[in-house]
C-alpha positions as a Markdown table, in Angstrom:
| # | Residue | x | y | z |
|---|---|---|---|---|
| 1 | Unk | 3.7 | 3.8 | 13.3 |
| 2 | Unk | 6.9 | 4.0 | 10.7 |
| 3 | Unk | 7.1 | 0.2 | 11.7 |
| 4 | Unk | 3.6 | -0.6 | 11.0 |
| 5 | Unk | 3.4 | 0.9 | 7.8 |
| 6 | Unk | 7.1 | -0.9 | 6.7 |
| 7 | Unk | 5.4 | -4.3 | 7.9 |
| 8 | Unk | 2.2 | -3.3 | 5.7 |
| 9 | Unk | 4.0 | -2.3 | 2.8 |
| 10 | Unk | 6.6 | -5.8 | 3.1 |
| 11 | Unk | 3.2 | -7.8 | 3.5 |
| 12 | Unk | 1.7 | -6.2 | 0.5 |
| 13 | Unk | 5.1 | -6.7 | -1.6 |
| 14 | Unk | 5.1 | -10.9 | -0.6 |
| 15 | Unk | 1.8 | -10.6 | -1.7 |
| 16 | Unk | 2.7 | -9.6 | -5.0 |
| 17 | Unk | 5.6 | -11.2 | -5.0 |
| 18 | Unk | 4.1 | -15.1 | -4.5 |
| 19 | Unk | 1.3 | -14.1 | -6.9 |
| 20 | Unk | 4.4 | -13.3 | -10.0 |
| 21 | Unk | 6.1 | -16.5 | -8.5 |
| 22 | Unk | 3.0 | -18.5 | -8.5 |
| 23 | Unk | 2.7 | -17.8 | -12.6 |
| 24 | Unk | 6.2 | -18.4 | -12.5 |
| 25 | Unk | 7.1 | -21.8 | -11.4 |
| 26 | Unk | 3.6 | -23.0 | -13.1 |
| 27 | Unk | 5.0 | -21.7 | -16.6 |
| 28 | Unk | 8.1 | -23.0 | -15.7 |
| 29 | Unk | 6.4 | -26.3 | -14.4 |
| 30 | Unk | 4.2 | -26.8 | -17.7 |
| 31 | Unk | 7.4 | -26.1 | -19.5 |
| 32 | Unk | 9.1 | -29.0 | -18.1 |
| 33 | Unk | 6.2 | -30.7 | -18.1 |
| 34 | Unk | 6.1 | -30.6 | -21.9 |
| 35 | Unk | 10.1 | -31.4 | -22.1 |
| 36 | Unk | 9.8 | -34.9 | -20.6 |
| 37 | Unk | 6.2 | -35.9 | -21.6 |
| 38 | Unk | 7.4 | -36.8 | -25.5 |
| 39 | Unk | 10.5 | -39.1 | -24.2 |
| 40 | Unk | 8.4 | -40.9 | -21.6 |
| 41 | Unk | 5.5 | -41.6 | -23.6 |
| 42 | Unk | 7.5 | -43.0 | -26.3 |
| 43 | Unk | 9.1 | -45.6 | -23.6 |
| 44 | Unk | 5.8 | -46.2 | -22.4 |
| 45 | Unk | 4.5 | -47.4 | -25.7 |
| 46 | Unk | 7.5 | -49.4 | -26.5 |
| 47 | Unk | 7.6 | -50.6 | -23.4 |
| 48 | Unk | 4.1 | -50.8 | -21.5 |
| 49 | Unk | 0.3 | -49.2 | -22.5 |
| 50 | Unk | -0.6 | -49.6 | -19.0 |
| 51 | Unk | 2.5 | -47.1 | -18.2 |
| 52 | Unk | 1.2 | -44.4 | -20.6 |
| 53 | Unk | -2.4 | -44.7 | -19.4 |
| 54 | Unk | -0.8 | -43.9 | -16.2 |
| 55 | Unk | 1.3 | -41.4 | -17.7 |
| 56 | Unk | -2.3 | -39.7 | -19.3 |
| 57 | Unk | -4.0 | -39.4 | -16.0 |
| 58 | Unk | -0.7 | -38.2 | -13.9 |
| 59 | Unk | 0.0 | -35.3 | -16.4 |
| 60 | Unk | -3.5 | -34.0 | -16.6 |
| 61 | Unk | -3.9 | -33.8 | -12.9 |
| 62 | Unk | -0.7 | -31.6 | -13.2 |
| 63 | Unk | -1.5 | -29.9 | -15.7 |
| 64 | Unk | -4.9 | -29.0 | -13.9 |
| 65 | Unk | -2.7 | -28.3 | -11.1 |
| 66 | Unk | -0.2 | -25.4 | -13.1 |
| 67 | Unk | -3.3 | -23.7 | -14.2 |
| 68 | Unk | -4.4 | -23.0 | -11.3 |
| 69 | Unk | -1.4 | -21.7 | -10.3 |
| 70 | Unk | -1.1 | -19.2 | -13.1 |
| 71 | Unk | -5.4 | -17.8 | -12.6 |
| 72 | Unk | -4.3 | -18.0 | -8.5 |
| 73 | Unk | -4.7 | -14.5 | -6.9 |
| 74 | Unk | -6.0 | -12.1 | -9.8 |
| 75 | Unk | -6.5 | -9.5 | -7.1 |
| 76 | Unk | -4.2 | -6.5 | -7.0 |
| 77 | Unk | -4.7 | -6.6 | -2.9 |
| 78 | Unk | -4.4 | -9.3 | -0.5 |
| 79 | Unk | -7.3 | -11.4 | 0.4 |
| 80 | Unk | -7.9 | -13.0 | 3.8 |
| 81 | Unk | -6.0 | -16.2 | 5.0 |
| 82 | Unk | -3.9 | -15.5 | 1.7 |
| 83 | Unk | -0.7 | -16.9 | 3.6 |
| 84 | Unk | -2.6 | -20.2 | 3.8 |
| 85 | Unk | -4.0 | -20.2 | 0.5 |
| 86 | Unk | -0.4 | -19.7 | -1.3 |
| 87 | Unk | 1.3 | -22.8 | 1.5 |
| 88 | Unk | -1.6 | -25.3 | 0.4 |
| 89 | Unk | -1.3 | -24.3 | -3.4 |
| 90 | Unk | 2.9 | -24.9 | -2.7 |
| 91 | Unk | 2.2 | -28.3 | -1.0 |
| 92 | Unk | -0.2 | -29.3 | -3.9 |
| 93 | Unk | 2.7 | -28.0 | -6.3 |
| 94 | Unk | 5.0 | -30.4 | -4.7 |
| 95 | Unk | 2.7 | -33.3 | -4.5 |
| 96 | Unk | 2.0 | -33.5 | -7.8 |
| 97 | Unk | 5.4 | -33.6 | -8.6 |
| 98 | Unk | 6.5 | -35.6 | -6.7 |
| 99 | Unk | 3.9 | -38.4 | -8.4 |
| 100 | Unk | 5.3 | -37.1 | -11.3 |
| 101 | Unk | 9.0 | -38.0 | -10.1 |
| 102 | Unk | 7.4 | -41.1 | -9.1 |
| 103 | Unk | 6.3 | -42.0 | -11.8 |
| 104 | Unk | 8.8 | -41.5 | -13.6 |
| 105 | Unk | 12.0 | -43.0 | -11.6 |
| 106 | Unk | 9.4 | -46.5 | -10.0 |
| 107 | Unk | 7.1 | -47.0 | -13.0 |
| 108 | Unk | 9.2 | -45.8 | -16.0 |
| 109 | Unk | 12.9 | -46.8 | -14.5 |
| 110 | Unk | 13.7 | -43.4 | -16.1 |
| 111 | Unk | 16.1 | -42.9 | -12.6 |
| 112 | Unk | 17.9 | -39.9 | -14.5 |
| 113 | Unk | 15.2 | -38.2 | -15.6 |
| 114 | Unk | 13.6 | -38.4 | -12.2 |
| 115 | Unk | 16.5 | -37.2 | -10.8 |
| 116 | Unk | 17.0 | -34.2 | -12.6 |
| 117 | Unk | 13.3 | -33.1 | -12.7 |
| 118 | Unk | 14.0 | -32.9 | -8.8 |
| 119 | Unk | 16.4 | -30.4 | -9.1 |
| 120 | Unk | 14.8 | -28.6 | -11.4 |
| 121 | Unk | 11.0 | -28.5 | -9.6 |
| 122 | Unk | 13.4 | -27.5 | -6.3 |
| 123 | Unk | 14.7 | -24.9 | -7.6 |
| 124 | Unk | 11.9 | -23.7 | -9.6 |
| 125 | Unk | 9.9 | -23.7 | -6.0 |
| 126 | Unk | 13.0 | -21.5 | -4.4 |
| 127 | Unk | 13.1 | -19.3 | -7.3 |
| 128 | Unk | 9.0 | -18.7 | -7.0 |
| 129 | Unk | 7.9 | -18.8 | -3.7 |
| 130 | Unk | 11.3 | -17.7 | -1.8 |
| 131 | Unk | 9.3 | -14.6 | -0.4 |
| 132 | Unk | 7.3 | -17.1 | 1.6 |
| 133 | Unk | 9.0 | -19.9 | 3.7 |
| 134 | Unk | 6.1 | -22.0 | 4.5 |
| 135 | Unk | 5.4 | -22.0 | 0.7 |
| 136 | Unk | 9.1 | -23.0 | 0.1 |
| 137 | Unk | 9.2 | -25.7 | 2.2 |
| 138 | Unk | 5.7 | -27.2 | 1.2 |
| 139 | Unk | 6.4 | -27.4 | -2.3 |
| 140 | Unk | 9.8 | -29.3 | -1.8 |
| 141 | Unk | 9.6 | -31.1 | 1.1 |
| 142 | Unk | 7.1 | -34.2 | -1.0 |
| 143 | Unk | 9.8 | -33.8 | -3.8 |
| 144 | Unk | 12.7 | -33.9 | -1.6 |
| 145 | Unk | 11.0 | -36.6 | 0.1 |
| 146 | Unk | 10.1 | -39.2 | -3.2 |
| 147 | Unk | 13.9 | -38.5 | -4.8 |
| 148 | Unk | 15.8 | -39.2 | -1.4 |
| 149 | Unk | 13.6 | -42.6 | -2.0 |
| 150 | Unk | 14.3 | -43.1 | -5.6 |
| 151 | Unk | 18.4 | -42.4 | -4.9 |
| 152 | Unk | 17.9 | -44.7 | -1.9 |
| 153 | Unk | 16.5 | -47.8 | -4.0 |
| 154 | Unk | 18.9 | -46.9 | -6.8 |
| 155 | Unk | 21.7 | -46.6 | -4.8 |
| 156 | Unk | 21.1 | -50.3 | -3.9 |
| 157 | Unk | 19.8 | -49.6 | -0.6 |
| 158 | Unk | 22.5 | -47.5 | 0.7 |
| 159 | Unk | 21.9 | -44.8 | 2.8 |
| 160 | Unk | 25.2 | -42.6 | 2.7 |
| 161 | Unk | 24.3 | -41.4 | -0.6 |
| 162 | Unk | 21.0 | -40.3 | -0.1 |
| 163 | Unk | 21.5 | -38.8 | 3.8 |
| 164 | Unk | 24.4 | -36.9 | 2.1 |
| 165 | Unk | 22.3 | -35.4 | -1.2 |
| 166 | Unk | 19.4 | -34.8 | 1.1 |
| 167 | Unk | 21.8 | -32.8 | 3.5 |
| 168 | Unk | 23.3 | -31.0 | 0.7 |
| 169 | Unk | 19.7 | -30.1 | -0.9 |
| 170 | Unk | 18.5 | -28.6 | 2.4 |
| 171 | Unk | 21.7 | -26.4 | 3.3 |
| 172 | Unk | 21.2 | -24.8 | -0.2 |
| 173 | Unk | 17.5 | -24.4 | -0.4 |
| 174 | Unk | 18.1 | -22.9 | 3.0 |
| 175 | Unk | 21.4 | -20.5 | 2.4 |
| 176 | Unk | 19.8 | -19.5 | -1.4 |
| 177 | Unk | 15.9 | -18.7 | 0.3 |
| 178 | Unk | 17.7 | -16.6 | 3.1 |
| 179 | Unk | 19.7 | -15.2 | 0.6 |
| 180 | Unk | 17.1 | -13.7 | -1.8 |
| 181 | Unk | 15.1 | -13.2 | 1.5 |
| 182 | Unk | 17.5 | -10.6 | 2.4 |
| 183 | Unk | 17.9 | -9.0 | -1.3 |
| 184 | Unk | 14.0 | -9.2 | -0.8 |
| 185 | Unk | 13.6 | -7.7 | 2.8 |
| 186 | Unk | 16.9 | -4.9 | 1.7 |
| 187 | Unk | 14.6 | -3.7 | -1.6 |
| 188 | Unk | 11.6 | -3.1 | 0.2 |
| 189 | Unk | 12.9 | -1.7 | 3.7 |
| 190 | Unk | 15.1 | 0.7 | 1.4 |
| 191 | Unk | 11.5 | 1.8 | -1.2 |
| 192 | Unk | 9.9 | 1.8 | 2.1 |
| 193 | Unk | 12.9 | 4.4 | 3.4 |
| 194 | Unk | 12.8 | 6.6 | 0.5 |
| 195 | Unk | 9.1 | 6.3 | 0.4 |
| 196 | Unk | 9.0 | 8.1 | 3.7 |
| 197 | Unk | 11.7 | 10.8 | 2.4 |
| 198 | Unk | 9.9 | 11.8 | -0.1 |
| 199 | Unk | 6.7 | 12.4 | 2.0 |
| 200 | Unk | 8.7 | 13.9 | 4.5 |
| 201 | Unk | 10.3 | 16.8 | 1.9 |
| 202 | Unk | 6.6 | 17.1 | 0.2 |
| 203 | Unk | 5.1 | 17.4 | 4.0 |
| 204 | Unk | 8.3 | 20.1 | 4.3 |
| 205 | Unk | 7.4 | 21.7 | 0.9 |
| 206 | Unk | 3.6 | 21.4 | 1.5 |
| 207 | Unk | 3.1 | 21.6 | 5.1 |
| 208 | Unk | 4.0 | 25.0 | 7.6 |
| 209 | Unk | 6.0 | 24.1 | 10.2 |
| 210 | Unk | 4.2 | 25.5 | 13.4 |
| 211 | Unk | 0.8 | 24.8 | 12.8 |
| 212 | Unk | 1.0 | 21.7 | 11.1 |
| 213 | Unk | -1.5 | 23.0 | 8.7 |
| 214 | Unk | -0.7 | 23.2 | 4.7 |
| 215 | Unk | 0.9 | 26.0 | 3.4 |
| 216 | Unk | 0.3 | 29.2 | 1.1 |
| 217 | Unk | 2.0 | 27.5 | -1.6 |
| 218 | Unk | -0.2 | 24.3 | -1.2 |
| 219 | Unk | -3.1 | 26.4 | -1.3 |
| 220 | Unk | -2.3 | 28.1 | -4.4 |
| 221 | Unk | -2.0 | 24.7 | -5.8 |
| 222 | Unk | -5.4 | 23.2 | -4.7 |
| 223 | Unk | -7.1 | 26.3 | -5.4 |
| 224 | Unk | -6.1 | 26.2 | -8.7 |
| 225 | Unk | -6.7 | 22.6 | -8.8 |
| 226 | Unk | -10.7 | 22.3 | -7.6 |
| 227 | Unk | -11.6 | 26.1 | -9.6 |
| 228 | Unk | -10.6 | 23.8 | -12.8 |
| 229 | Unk | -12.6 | 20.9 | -11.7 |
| 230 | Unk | -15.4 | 22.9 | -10.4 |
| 231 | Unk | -15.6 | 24.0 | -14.1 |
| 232 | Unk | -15.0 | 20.9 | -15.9 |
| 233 | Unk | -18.3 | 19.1 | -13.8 |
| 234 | Unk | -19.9 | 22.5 | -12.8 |
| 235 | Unk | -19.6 | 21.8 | -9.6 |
| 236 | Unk | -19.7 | 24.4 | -6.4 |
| 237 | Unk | -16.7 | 25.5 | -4.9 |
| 238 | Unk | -16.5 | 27.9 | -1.4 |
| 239 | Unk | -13.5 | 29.7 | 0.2 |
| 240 | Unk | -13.5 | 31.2 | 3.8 |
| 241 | Unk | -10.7 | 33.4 | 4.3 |
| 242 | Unk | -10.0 | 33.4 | 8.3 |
| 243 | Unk | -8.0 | 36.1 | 10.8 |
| 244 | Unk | -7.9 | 35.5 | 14.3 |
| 245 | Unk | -9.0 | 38.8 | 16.1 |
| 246 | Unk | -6.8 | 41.8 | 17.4 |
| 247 | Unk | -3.9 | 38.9 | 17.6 |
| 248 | Unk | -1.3 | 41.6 | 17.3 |
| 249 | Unk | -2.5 | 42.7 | 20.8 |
| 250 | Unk | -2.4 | 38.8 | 22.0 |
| 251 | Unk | 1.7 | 38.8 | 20.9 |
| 252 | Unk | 2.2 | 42.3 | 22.8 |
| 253 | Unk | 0.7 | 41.3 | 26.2 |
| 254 | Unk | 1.4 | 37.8 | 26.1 |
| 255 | Unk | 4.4 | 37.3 | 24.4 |
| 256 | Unk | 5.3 | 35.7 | 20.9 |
| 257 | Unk | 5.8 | 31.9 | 22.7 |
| 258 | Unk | 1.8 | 32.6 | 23.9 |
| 259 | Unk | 1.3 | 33.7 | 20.4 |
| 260 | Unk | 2.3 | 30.1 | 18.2 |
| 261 | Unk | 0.9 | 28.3 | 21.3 |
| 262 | Unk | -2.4 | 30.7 | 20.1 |
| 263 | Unk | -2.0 | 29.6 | 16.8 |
| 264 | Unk | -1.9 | 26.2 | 17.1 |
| 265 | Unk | -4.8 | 25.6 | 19.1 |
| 266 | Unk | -6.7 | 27.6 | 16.4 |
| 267 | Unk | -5.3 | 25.3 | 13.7 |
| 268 | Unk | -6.6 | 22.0 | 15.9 |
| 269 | Unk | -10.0 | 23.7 | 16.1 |
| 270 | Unk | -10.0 | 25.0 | 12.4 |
| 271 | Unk | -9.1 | 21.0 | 11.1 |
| 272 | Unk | -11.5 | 19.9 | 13.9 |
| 273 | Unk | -14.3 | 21.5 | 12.2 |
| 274 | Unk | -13.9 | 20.1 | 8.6 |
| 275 | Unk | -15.5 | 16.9 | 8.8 |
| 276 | Unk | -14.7 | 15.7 | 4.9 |
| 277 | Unk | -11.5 | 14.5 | 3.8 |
| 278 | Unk | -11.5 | 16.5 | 0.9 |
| 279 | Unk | -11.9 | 19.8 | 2.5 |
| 280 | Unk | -8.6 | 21.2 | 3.5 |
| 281 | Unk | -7.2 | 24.2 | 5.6 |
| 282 | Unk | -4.2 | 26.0 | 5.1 |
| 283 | Unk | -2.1 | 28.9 | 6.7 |
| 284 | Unk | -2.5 | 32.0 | 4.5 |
| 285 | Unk | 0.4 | 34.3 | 6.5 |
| 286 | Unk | 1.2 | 35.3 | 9.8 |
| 287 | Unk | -3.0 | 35.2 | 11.9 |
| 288 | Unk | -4.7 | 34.3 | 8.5 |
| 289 | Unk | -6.6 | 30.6 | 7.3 |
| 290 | Unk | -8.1 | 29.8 | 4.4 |
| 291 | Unk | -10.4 | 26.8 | 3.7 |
| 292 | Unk | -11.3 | 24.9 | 0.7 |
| 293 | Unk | -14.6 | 23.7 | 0.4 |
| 294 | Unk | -15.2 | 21.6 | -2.6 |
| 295 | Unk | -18.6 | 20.6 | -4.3 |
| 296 | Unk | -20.0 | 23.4 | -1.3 |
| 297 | Unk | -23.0 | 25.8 | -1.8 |
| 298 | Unk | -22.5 | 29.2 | 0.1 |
| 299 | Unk | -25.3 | 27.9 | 2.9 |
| 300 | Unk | -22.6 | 24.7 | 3.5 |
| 301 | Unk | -20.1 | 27.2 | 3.7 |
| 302 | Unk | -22.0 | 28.9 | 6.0 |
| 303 | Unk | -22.5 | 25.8 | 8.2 |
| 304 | Unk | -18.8 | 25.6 | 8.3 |
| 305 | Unk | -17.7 | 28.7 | 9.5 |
| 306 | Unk | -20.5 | 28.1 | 12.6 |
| 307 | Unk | -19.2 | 24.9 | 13.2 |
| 308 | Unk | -15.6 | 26.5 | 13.5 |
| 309 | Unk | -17.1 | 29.7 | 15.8 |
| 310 | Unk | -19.1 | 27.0 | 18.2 |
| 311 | Unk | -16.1 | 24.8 | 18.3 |
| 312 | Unk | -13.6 | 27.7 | 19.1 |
| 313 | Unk | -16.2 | 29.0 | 22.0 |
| 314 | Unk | -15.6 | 25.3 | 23.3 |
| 315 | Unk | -11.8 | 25.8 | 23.1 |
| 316 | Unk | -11.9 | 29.0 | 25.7 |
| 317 | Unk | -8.4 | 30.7 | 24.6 |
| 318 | Unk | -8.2 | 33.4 | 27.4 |
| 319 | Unk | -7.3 | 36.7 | 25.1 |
| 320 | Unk | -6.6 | 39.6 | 27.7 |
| 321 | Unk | -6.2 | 42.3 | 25.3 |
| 322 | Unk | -8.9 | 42.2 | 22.8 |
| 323 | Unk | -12.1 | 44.7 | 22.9 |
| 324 | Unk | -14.0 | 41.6 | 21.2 |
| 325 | Unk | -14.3 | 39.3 | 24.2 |
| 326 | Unk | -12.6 | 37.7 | 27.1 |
| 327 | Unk | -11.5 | 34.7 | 24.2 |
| 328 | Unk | -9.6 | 34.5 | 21.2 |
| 329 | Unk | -12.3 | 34.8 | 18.3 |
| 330 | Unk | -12.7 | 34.8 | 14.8 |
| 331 | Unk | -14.0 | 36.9 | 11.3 |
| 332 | Unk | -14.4 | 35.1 | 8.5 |
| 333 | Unk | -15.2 | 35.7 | 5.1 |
| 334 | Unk | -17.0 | 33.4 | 2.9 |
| 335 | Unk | -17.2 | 33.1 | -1.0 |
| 336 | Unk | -18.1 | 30.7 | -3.8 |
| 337 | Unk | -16.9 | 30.2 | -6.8 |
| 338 | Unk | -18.8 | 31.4 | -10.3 |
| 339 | Unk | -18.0 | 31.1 | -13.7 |
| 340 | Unk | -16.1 | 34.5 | -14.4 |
| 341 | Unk | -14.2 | 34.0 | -11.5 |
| 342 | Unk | -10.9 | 32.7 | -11.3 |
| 343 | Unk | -8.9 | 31.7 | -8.2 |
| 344 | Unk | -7.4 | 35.1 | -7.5 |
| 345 | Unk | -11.1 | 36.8 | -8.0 |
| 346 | Unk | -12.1 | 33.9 | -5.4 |
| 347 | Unk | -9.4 | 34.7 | -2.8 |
| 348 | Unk | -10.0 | 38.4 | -3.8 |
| 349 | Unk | -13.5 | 38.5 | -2.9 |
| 350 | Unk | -13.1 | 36.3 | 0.5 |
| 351 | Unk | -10.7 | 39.1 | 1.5 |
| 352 | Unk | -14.1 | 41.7 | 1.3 |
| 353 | Unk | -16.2 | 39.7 | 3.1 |
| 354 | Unk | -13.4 | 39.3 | 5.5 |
| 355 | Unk | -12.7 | 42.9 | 5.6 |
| 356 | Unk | -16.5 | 43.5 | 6.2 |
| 357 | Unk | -16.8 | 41.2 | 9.2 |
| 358 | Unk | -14.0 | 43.0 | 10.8 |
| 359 | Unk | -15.7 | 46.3 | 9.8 |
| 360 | Unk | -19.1 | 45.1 | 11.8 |
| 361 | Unk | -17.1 | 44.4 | 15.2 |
| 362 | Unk | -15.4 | 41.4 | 14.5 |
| 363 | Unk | -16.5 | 37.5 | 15.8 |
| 364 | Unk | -18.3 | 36.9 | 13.1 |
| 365 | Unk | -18.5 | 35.9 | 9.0 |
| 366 | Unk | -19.8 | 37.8 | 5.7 |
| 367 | Unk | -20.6 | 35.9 | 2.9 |
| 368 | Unk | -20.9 | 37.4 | -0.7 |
């Protein structure tokens, strides 16, 4: 599970990741863009009209091309097939470059300039897409491809020159993605690791140990917590206050081992019947629950504490030793928050219905 949720949380981070790098290398793109438009054009009107015509339509469609890159993926969270979305958007990147490049080295002789506006647009695709490899390698491979041409016809058709650049190009876009991979994969994996320490001491701060249930001390905290919003939004609020029956007895004739064994199959049945994500059970000390029912009316609260008697007959936890019934049972108390009360008056007044049910033979709730 620890794996699954790492994967998640490294899928989610590439997400993010190409959606900055997208933005990225399209500023960086429109930026260079801008740096070798002025030079060019004024060699293409000296030189040729036809060539800045050329040069009017190629730099729109990239243009048109880094725009979308910088609206691409608004979303905060993945969508579908987003993988394949950001490795076409790469190769597109690339493409249009690399009629850029040649443009620049066949039409405008400009064999420098087309040189160097490869290096750049490769790196600039390392730099921004690095966190996916498909995208990598899609927006540099038609680059890569058009200047190993350009070297190759400038080099006077010589192939040494051009097998060793292109060899050289792909053992550093290779060593520098892996590279930043790694720094990638190391930040996450480690967030991800002290992610899971820090739920681990809240689940050790928050949490008690045998039953799995929440603690006293988170209790106090969401009680707190929900009698404020109850009384910002004037909402309902109930509290059952739970004591498993003549347990004392249980420990002496079964032993203490029997006993958590006891207590744990209680807990399972008491979170079996909350069905709402926001209700929430906790162990008050030594046999005692309590449950938080928020936005509940007393008759819900009601409804609960059947649910939990039904679902504890279902259980069938043998209890020799109680004058109650051959099974472990329940009293609860129920209460629900008013104005003038406050969380202590809430618990307060849980503990007298609780005390009452107990009083009337026990298996059984009192509600206020």
């Amino acid at each position: 599970m620890d794996e699954q949720t790492l994967a998640k949380q490294l899928d989610d981070v590439t997400y993010r990741n190409i959606r900055i790098g997208f933005r990225w290398a399209a500023t960086i793109s429109l930026i260079i863009l801008l740096m070798i438009i002025g030079p060019i054009w004024l060699n293409g009107i000296k030189e040729n009209a036809l060539y800045l015509d050329r040069s009017w339509t190629q730099y729109s469609f990239q243009a048109i091309v880094y725009l979308i890159g910088i609206a691409l993926y608004h979303s905060q969270f993945p969508p579908q097939q987003w993988r394949k979305t950001a490795t076409l958007y790469a190769l597109l990147f690339g493409i249009s470059w690399a009629l850029a490049i040649y443009h620049i080295a066949f039409i405008g002789q400009m064999w420098p300039s087309a040189e160097i506006a490869a290096d750049l647009i490769m790196m600039t695709s390392l730099l921004g897409f690095y966190a996916l490899r498909q995208a990598v390698y899609a927006a540099i491979f038609p680059v890569l491809l058009v200047s190993t041409w350009a070297n190759y016809i400038e080099a006077g058709h010589l192939l040494l020159l051009p097998i060793e650049k292109v060899l050289a190009i792909c053992i550093i876009v290779e060593t520098g993605r892996r590279t930043l991979y790694r720094w990638f994969y190391n930040s996450v994996e480690k967030d991800h690791e002290n992610q899971r320490l820090v739920k681990k001491l809240s689940d050790l701060a928050t949490k008690d140990q045998l039953t799995n249930l929440y603690n006293r001390r988170f209790f106090e905290y969401e009680i707190d917590k929900h009698c404020h919003l109850a009384k910002r939004n004037h909402l309902p609020l109930s509290v059952i206050l739970i004591d498993i029956d003549h347990f004392k007895h249980y420990n002496d004739n079964l032993g203490h081992p029997a006993g958590d064994l006891c207590l744990k199959r209680v807990a399972r049945t008491l979170q079996k019947s909350l069905l709402r994500t926001s209700d929430s059970v906790s162990r008050y000390g030594g046999e005692e629950f309590i449950i938080i029912l928020p936005n509940t009316h007393l008759e819900g609260a009601k409804k609960v504490a059947e649910r939990i008697h039904r679902t504890l007959q279902q259980e069938a936890i043998p209890h020799p030793s109680s004058s109650v019934n051959n099974f472990v049972t329940l009293s609860q108390g129920i209460t629900t928050w008013k104005t003038q009360k406050g969380p202590e008056q809430l618990v307060q007044e849980a503990d007298d219905q609780l005390y009452k049910a107990k009083e009337a033979g026990r298996n059984q709730y009192k509600a206020a």
